[in-house]
ZADO-1210 file (C-alpha; in nm, 4 decimals, padded with zeros to 6 digits):
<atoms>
<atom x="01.7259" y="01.6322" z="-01.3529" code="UNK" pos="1"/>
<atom x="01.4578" y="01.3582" z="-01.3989" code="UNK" pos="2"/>
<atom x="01.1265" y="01.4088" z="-01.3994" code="UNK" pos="3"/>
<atom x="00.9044" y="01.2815" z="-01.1381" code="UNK" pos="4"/>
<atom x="00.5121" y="01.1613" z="-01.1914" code="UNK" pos="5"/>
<atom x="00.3240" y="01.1831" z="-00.8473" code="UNK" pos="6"/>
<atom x="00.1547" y="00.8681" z="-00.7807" code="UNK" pos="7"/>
<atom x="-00.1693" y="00.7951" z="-00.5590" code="UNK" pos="8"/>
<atom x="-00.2608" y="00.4901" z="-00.3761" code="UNK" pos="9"/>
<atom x="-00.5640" y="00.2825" z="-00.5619" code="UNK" pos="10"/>
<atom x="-00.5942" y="00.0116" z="-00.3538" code="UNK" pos="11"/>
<atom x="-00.4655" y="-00.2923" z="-00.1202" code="UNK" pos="12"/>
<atom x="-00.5723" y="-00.6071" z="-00.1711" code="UNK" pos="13"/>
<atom x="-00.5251" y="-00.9629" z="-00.0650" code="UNK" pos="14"/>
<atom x="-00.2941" y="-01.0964" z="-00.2921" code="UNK" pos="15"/>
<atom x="-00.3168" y="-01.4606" z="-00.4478" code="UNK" pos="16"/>
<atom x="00.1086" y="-01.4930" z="-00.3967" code="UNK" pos="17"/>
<atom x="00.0792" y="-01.5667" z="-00.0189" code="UNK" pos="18"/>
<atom x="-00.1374" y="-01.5713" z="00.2888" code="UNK" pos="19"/>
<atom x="00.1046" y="-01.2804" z="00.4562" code="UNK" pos="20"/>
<atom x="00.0671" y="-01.1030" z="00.0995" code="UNK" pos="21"/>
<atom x="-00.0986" y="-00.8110" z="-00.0327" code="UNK" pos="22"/>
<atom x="-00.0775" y="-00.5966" z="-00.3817" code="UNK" pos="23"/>
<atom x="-00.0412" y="-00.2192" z="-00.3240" code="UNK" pos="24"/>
<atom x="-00.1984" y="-00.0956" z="-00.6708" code="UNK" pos="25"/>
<atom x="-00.0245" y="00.2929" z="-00.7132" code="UNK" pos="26"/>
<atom x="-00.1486" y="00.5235" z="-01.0219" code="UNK" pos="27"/>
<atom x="-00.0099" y="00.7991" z="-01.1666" code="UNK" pos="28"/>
<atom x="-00.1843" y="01.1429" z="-01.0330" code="UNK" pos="29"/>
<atom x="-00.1919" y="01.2433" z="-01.4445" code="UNK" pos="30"/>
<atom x="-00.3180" y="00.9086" z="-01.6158" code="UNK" pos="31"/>
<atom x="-00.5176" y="00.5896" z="-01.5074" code="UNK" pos="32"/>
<atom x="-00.3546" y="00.4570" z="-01.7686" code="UNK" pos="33"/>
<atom x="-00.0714" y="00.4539" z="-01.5782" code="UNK" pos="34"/>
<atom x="-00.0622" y="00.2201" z="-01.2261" code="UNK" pos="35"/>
<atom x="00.1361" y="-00.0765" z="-01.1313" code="UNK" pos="36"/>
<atom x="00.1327" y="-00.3270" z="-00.8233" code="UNK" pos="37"/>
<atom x="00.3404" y="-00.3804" z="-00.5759" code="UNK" pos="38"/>
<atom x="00.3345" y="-00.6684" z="-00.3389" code="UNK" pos="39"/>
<atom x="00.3737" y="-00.5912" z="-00.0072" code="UNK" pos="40"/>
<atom x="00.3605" y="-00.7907" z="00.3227" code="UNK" pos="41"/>
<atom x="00.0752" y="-00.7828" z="00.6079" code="UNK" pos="42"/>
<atom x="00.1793" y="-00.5388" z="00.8306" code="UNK" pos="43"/>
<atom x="00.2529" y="-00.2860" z="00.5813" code="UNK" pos="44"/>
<atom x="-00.0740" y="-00.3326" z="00.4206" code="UNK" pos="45"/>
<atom x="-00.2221" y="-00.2918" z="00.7410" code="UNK" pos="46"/>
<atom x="-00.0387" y="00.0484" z="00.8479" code="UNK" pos="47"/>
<atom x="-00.1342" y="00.1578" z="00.5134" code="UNK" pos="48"/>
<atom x="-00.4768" y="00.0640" z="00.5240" code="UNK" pos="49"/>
<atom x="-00.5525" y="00.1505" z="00.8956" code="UNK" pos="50"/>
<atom x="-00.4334" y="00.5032" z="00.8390" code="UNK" pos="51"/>
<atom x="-00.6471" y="00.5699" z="00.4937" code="UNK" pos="52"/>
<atom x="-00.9528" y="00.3964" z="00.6487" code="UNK" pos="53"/>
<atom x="-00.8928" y="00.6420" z="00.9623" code="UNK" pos="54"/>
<atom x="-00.9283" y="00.3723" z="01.1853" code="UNK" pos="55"/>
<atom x="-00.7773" y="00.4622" z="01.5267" code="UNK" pos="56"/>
<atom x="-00.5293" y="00.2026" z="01.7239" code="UNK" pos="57"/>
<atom x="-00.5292" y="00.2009" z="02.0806" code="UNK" pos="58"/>
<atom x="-00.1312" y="00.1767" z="02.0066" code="UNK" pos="59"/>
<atom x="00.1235" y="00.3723" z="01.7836" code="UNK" pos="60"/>
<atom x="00.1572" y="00.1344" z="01.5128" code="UNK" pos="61"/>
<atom x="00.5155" y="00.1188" z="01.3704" code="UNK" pos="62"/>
<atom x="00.4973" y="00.4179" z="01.0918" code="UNK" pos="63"/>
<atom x="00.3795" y="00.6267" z="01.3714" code="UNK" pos="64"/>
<atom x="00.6627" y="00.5723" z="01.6073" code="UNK" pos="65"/>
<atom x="00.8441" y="00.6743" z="01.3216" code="UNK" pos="66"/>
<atom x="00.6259" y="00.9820" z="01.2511" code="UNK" pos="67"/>
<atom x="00.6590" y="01.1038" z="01.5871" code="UNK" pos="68"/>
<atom x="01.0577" y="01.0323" z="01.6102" code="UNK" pos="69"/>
<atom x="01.0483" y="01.2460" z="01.3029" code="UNK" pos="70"/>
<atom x="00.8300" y="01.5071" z="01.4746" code="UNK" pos="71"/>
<atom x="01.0351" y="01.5140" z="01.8193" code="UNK" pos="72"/>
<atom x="01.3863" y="01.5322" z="01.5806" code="UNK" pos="73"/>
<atom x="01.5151" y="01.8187" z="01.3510" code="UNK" pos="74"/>
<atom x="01.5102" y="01.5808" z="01.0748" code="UNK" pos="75"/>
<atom x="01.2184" y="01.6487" z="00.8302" code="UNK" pos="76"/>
<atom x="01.0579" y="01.4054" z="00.5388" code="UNK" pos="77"/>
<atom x="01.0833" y="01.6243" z="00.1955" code="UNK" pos="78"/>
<atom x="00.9021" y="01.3137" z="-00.0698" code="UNK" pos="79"/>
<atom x="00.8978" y="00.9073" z="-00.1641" code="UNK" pos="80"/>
<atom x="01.0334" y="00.8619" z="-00.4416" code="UNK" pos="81"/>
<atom x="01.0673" y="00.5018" z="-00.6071" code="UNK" pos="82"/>
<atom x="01.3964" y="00.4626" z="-00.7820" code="UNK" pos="83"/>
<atom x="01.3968" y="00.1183" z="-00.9458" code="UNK" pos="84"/>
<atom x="01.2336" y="-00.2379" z="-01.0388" code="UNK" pos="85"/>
<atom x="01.5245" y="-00.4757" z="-01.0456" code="UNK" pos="86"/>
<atom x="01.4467" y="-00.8794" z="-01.0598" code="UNK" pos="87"/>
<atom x="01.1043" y="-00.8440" z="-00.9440" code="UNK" pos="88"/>
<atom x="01.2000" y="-00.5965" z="-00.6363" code="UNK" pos="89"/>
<atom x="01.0794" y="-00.2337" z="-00.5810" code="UNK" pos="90"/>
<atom x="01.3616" y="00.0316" z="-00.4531" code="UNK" pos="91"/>
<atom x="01.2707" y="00.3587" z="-00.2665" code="UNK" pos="92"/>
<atom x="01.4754" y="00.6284" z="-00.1265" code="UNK" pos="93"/>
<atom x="01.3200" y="00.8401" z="00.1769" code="UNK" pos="94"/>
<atom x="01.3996" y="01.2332" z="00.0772" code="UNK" pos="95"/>
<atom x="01.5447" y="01.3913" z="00.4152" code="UNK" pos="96"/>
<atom x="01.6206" y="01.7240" z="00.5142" code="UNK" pos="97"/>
<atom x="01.8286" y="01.8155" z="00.7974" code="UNK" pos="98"/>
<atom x="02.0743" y="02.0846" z="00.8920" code="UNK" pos="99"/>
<atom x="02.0028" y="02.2410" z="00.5292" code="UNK" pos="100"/>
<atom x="02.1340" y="01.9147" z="00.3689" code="UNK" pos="101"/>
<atom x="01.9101" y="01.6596" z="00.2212" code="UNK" pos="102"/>
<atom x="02.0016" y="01.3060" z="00.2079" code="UNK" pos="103"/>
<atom x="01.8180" y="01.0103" z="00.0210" code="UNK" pos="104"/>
<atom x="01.8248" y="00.6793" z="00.2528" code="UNK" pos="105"/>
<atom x="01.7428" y="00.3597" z="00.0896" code="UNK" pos="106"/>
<atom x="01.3815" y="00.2414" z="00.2173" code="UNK" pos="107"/>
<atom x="01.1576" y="-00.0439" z="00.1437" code="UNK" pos="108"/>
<atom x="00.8722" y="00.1223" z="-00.0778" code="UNK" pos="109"/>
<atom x="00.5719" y="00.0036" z="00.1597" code="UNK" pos="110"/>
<atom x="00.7457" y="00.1053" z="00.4422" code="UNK" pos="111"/>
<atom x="00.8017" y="00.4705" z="00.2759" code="UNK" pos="112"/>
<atom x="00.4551" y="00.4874" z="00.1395" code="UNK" pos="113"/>
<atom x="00.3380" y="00.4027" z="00.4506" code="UNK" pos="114"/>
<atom x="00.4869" y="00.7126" z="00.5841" code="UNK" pos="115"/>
<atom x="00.4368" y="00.9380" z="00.3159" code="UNK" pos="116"/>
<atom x="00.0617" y="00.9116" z="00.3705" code="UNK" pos="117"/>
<atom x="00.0945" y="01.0219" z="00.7450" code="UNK" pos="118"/>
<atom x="00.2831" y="01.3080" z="00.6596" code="UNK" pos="119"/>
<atom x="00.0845" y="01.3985" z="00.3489" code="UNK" pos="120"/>
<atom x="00.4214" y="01.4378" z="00.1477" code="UNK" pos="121"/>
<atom x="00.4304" y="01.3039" z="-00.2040" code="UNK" pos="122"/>
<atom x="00.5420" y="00.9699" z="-00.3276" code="UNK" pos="123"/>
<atom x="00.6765" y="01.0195" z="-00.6736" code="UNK" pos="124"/>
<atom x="00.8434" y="00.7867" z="-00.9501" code="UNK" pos="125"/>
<atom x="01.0362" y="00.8733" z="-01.2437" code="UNK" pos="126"/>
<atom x="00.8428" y="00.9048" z="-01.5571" code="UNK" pos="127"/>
<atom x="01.0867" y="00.6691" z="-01.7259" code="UNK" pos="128"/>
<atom x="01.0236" y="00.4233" z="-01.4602" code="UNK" pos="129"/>
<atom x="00.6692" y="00.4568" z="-01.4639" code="UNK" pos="130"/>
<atom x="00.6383" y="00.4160" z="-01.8276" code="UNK" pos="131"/>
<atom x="00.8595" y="00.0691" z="-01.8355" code="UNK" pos="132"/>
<atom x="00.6735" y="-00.0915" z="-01.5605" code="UNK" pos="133"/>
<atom x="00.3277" y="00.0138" z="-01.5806" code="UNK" pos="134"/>
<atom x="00.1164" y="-00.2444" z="-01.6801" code="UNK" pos="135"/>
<atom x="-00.1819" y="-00.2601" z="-01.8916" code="UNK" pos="136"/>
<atom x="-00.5537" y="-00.2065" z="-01.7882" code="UNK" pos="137"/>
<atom x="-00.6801" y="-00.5296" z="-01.9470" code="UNK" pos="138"/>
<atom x="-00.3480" y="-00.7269" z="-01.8854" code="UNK" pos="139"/>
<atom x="-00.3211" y="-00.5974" z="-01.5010" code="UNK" pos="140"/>
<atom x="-00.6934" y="-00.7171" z="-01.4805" code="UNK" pos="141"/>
<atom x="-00.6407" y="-01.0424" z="-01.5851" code="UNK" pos="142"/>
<atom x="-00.3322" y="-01.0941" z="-01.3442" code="UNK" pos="143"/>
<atom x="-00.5209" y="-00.9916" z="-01.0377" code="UNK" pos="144"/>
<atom x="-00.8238" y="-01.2055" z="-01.1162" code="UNK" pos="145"/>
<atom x="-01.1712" y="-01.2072" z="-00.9831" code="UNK" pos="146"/>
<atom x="-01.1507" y="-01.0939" z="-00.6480" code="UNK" pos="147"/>
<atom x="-00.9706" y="-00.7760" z="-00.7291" code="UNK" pos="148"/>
<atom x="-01.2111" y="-00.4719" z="-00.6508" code="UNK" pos="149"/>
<atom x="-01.0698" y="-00.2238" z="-00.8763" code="UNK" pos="150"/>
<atom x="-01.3557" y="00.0556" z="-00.8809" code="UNK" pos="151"/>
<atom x="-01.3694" y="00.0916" z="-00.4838" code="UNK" pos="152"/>
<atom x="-01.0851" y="00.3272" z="-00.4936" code="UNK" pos="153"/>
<atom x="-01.0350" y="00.2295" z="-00.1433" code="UNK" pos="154"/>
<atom x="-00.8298" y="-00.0409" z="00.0102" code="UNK" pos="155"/>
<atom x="-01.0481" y="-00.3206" z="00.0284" code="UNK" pos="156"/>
<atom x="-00.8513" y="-00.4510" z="00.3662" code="UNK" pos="157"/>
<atom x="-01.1287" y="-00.4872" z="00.6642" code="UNK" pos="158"/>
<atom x="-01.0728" y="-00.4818" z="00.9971" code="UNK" pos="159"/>
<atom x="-01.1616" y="-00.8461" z="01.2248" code="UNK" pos="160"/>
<atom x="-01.4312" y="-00.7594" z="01.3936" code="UNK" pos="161"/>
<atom x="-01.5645" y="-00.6596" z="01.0251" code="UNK" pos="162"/>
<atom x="-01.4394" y="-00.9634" z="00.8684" code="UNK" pos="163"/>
<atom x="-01.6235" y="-01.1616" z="01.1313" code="UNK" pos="164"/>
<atom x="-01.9425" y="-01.0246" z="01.1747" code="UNK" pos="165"/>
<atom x="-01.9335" y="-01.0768" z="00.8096" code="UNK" pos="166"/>
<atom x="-01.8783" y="-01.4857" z="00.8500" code="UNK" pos="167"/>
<atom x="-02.1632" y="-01.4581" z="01.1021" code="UNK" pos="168"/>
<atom x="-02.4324" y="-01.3706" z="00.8521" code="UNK" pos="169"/>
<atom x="-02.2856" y="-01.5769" z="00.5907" code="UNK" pos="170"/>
<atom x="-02.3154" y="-01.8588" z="00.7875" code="UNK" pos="171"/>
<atom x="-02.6467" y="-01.7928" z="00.9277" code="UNK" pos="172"/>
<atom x="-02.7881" y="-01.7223" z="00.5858" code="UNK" pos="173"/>
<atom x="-02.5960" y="-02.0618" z="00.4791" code="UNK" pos="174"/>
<atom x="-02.3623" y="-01.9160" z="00.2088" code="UNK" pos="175"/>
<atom x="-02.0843" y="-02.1281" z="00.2912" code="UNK" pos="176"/>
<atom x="-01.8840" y="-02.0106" z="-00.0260" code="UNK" pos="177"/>
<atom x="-01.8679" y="-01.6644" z="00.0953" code="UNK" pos="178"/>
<atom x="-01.7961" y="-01.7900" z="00.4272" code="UNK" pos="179"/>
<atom x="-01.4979" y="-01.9966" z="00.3084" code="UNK" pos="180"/>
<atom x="-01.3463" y="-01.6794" z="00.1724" code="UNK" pos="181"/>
<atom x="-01.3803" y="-01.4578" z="00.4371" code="UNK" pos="182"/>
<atom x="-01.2515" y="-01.7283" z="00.6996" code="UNK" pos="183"/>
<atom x="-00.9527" y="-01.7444" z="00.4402" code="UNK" pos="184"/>
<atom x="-00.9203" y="-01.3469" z="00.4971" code="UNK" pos="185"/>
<atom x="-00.9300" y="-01.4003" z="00.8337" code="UNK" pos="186"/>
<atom x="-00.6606" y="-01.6311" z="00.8262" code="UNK" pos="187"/>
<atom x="-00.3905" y="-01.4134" z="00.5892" code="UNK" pos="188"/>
<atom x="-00.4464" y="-01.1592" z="00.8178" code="UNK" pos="189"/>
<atom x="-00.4095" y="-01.2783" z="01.1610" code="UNK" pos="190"/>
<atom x="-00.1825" y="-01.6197" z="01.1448" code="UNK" pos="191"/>
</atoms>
């Protein structure tokens, strides 16, 4: 049987690939050393932002639904784990228990992550895996670029009303660089 790191969620950032793109930066529970990125789109980096952030919806947002189908079911969520890295792609199976069988179904990884932190089940890799795609502090660094905000710890996603109060008082104190940026937050976020 393989053995399987848990891994923890770092951060979410904008990501410099897209407007409608964001980097998911996962760590190994045992090793900093350790972490990788995934890039994920918008929605998924909001579910998984909204819910670490504890920001309450006046809506369900689409990982809930699926949290409470789970919770109204007799079908239970065991763990994540991430199976492969194939041409640039992340795979994911969804552990499932039902009936006293469990059952792996194929899942996008943000969209599993996404509901492994709402049911506070563990999302886990294989330490082979882990150890072929994890990248290098200094490299990884370098690849993100200046923007990143590695020692937050905390997704670095803000909500609108955040993002503009912030342009406000950029613009009223006339730092039109930082207001530039934070319009062009705005913008991957809500076109």
């Amino acid at each position: 049987m393989k053995e399987y790191i848990p891994l923890r969620i770092l951060s979410v950032n904008p990501s410099s690939v897209g407007a409608s793109s964001y980097i998911l930066l996962l760590e190994s529970d045992n090793s900093q050393a350790l972490r990788f990125p995934i890039v994920i789109g918008s929605q998924e980096a909001q579910s998984i932002s909204v819910f670490i952030e504890n920001i309450q919806t006046s809506r369900p947002l689409t990982h809930d639904l699926c949290v409470n189908l789970l919770a109204h079911s007799n079908v239970s969520l065991k763990r994540v784990i991430i199976t492969d890295f194939k041409d640039g792609i992340f795979y994911a199976n969804l552990e499932v228990f039902k009936d006293g069988e469990t059952t792996n179904i194929d899942a996008r990884p943000s969209d599993s992550i996404a509901l492994a932190i709402r049911l506070a089940i563990p999302i886990l890799i294989s330490e082979k895996l882990l150890t072929e795609i994890c990248i290098p502090e200094e490299e990884f660094l370098d690849e993100l670029g200046d923007d990143f905000e590695l020692d937050n710890k905390v997704p670095v996603m803000r909500s609108k009303i955040e993002l503009e109060d912030l342009l406000n008082k950029a613009l009223l104190e006339e730092n039109y660089e930082e207001a530039a940026k934070i319009r062009d937050e705005i913008d991957k976020l809500y076109l």
